[in-house]
C-alpha positions as MATLAB code, in Angstrom:
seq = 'XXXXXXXXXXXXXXXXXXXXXXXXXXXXXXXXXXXXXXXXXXXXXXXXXXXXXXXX';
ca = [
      -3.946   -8.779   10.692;
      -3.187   -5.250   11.262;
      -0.215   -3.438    9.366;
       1.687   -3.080   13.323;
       1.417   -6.901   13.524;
       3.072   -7.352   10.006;
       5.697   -4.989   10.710;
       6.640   -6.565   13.565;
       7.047   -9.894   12.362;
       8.864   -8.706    9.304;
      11.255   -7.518   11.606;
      11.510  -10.295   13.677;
      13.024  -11.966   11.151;
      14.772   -9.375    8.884;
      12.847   -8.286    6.238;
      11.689   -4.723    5.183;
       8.383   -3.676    5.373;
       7.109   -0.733    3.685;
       3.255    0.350    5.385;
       1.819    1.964    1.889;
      -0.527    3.779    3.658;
       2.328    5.684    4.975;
       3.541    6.792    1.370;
      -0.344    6.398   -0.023;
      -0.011   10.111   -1.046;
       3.105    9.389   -3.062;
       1.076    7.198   -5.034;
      -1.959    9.502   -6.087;
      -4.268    6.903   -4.894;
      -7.280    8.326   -3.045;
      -9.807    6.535   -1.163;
     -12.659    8.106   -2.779;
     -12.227    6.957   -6.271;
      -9.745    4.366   -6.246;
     -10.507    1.201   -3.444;
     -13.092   -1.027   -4.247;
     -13.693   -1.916    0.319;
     -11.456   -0.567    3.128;
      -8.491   -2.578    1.887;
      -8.343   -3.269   -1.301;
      -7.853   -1.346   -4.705;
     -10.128   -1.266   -7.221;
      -8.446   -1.000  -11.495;
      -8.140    2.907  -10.977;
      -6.194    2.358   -8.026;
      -4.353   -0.295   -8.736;
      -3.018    1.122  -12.325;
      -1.532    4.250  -10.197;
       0.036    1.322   -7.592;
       1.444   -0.064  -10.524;
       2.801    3.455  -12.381;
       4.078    4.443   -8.628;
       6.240    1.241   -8.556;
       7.310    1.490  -12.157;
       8.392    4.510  -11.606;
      10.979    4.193   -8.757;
];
């Protein structure tokens, strides 16, 4: 499911979505080093996901 379909259910029933890859450069993560396929994060990338969400 694509992130437009999420979003658009989220909304359909009132809760916030937040696209990351929207903010991905926020969190320092880069595609070259840190995802392990198209989607997912490998430990690199998930340790800055993590630091990025501890630190808001």
């Amino acid at each position: 499911m694509d992130s437009n379909t999420l979003e658009s259910i989220a909304g359909e029933y009132g809760i916030p979505f937040l696209d990351m890859a929207s903010i991905l450069e926020k969190t320092g993560i880069d595609y070259e080093t840190d995802f392990c396929d198209v989607s997912h994060v490998n430990i690199l990338g998930a340790e800055k996901y993590t630091d990025f969400w501890l630190d808001i």
